[in-house]
MARSEZA-74316 format. One record per residue (C-alpha): residue number from 1; x negated, y, z. Coordinates in nm, 2 decimals. Example, Ala and Ser with C-alpha at 12.3 -4.5 7.8 and 13.67 -1.06 7.14 Angstrom:
BEGIN
+-----+--------+--------+--------+
| pos |      u |      v |      w |
+-----+--------+--------+--------+
|   1 |  -1.23 |  -0.45 |   0.78 |
|   2 |  -1.37 |  -0.11 |   0.71 |
+-----+--------+--------+--------+
// end
This chain:
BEGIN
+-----+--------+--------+--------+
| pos |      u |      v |      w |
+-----+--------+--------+--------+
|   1 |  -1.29 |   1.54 |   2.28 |
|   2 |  -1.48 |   1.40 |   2.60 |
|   3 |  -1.82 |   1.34 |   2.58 |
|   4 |  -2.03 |   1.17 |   2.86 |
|   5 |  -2.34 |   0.94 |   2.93 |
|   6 |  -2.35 |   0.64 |   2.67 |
|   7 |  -2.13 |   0.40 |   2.84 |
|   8 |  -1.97 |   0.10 |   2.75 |
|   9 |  -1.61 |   0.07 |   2.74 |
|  10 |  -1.40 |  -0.08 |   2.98 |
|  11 |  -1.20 |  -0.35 |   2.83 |
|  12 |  -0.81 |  -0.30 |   2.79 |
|  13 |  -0.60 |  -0.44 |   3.01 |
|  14 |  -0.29 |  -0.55 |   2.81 |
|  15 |   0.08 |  -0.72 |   2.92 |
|  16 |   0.14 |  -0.80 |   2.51 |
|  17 |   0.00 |  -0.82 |   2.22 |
|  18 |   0.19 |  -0.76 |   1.87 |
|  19 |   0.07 |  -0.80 |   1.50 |
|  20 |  -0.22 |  -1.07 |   1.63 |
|  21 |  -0.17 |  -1.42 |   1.68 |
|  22 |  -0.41 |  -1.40 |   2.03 |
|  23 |  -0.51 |  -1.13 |   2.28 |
|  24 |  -0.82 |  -0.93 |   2.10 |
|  25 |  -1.11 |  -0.86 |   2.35 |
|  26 |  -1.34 |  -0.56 |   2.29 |
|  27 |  -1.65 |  -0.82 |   2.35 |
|  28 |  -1.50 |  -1.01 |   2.03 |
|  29 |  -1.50 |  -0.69 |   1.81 |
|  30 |  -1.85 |  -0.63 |   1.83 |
|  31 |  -2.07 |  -0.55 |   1.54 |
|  32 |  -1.75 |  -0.36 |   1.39 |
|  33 |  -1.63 |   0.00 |   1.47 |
|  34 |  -1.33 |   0.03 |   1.66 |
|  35 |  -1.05 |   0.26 |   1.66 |
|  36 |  -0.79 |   0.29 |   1.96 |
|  37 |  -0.51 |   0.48 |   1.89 |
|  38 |  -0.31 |   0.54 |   2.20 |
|  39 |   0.06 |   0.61 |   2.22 |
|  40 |   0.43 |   0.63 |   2.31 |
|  41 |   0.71 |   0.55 |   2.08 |
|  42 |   0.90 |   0.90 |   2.20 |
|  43 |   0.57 |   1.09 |   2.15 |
|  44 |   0.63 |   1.37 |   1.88 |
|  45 |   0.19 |   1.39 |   1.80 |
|  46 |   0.21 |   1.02 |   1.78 |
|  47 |   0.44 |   0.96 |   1.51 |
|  48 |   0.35 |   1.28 |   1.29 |
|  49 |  -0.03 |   1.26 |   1.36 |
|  50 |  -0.17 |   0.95 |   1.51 |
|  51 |   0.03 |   0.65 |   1.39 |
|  52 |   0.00 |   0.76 |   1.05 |
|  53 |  -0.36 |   0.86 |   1.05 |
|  54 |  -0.43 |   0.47 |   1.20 |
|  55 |  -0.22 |   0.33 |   0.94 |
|  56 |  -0.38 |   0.45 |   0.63 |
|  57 |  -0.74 |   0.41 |   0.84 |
|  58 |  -0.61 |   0.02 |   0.84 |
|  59 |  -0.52 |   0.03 |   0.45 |
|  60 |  -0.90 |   0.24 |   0.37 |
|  61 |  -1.14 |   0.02 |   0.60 |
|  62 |  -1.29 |  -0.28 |   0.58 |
|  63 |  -1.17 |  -0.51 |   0.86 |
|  64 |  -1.54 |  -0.67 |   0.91 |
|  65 |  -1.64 |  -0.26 |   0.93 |
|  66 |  -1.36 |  -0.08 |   1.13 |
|  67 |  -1.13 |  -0.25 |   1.35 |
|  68 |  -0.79 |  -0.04 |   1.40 |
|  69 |  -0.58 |  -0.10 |   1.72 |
|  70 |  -0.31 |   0.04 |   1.87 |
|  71 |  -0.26 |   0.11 |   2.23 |
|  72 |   0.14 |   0.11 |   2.37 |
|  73 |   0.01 |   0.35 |   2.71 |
|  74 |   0.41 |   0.41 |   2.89 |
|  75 |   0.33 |   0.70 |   3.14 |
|  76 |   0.70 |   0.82 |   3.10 |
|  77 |   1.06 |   0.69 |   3.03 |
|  78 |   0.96 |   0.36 |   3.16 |
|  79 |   1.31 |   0.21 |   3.08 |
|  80 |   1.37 |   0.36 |   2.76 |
|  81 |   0.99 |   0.20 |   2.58 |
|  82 |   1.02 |  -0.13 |   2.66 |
|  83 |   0.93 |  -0.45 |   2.48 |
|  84 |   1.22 |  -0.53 |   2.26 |
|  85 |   1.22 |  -0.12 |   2.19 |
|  86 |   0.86 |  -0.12 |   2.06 |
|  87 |   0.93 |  -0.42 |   1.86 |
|  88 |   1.19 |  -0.27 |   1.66 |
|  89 |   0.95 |   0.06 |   1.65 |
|  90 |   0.67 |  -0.16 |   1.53 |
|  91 |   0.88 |  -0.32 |   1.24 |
|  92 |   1.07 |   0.04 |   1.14 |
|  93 |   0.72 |   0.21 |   1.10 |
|  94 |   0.54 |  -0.07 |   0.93 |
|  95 |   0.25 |  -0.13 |   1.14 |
|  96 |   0.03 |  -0.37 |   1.08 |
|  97 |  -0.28 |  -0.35 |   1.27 |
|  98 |  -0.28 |  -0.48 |   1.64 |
|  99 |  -0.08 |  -0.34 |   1.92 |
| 100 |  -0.17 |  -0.38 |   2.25 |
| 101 |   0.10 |  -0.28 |   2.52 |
| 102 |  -0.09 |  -0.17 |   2.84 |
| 103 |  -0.01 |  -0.34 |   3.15 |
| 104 |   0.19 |  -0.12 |   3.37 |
| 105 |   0.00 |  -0.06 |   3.69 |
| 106 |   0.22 |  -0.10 |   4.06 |
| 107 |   0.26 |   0.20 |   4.25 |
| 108 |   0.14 |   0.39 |   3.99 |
| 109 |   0.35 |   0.58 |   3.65 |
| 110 |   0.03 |   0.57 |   3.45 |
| 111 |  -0.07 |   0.18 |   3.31 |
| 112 |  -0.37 |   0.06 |   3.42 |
| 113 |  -0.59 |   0.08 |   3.04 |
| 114 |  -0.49 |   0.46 |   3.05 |
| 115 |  -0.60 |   0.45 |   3.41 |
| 116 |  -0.95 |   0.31 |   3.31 |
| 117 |  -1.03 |   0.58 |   3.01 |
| 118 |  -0.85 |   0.88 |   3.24 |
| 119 |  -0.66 |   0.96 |   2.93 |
| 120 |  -0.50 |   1.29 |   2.92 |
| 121 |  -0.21 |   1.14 |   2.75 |
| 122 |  -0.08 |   1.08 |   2.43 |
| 123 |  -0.18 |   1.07 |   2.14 |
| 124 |  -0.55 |   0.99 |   2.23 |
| 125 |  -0.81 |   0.84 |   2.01 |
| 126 |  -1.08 |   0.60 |   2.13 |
| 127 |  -1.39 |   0.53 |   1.89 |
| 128 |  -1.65 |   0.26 |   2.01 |
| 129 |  -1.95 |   0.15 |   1.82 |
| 130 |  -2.04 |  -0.19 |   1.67 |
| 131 |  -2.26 |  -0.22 |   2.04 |
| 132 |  -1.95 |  -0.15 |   2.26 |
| 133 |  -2.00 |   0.19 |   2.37 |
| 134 |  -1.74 |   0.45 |   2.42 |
| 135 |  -1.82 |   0.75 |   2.14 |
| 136 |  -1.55 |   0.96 |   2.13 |
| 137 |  -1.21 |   0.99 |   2.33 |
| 138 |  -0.99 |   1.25 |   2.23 |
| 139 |  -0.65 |   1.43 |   2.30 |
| 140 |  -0.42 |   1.56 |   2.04 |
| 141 |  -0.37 |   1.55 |   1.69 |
| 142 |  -0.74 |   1.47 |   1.54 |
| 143 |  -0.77 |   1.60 |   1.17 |
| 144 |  -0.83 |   1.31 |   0.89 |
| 145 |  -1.12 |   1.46 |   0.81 |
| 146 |  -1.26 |   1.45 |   1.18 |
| 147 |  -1.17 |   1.10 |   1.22 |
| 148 |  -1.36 |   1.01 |   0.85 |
| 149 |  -1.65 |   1.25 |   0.95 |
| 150 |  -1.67 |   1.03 |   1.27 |
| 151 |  -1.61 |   0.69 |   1.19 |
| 152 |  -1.84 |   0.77 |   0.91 |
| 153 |  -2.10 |   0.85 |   1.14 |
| 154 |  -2.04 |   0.57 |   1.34 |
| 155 |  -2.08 |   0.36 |   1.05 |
| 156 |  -2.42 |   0.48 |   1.00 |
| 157 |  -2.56 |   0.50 |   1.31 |
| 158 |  -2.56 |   0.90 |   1.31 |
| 159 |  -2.55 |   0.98 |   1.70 |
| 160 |  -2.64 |   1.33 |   1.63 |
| 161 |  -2.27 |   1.37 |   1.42 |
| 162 |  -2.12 |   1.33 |   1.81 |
| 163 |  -2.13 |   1.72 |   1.89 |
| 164 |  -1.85 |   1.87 |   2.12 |
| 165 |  -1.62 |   2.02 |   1.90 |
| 166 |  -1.51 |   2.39 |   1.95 |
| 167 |  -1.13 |   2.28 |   1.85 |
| 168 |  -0.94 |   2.31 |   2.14 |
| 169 |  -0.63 |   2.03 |   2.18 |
| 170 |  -0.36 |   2.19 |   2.39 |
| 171 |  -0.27 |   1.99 |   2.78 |
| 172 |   0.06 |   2.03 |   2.88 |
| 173 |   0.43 |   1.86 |   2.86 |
| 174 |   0.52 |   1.73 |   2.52 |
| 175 |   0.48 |   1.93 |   2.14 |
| 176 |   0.39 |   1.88 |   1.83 |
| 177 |   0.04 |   1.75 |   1.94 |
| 178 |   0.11 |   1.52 |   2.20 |
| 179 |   0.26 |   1.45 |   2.53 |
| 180 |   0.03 |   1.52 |   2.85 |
| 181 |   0.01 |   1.35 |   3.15 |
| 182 |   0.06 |   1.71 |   3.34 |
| 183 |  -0.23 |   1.67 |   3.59 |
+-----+--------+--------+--------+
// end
């Protein structure tokens, strides 16, 4: 988990959206809690931790409380996760909340949102309060109960809940966890 100055967070710069009928702005989701969820369809942590965890957050919240997205961040296998790939993906996991694929950057492996939070890779987790600020971004699989304890927090405007935790999520190439970007 990274933890900085209060800042707000950069707004996500997206190629395609999926499950919403128009692009979704972070300025338009103020006043609610939002979740990112960043990922890659060949991402092991993703689709045994984070997907998952995002869908039942989807099913628990109230949308005018806690706004779930999806983030589509390609930093590898470029060919292999495109469009008409995550589409199939989307459909043969049943995800229903917003997906967002970021927008590739040029000259550049890593897309251009991923660029903007440094993300370490995937799966990360984004949590921004109902003013827009960036509260907690972390790598790895994040237990349920971290994520409640959080968002519950966030909920109730409880900045002191947003201590550095002394679990340690493992960089490196892909595991169990997650894929990293290997910087």
């Amino acid at each position: 988990m990274t933890l900085g100055p209060l800042t707000q967070a950069p707004e996500l710069v997206i190629s395609a959206w999926y499950n919403s009928k128009k692009p979704i702005a972070l300025e338009q989701l103020r006043g609610k809690v939002v979740a990112i969820y960043c990922f890659q369809m060949l991402c092991p942590g993703c689709i045994s931790h984070s997907l998952p965890q995002a869908k039942k957050l989807h099913q628990y919240f109230s949308h005018e409380d806690v706004s779930i997205l999806g983030l589509h961040s390609v930093f590898e296998h470029h060919q292999v996760m495109n469009n008409q790939a995550l589409e199939a993906f989307i459909g043969e996991y049943r995800l229903s909340f917003p997906i967002a694929v970021d927008k590739p950057a040029v000259k550049n492996p890593i897309p251009e949102t991923m660029q903007r939070y440094q993300l370490e890779g995937t799966p990360s987790l984004l949590l921004i309060d109902r003013y827009g600020y960036l509260r907690v971004e972390a790598f790895g699989a994040i237990s349920d109960l971290q994520v409640g304890h959080w968002l519950g927090s966030l909920l109730s405007f409880n900045p002191d809940a947003f201590q550095e935790s002394s679990e340690d999520n493992a960089i490196g190439s892909c595991n169990d966890d997650g894929c990293s970007i290997g910087q």
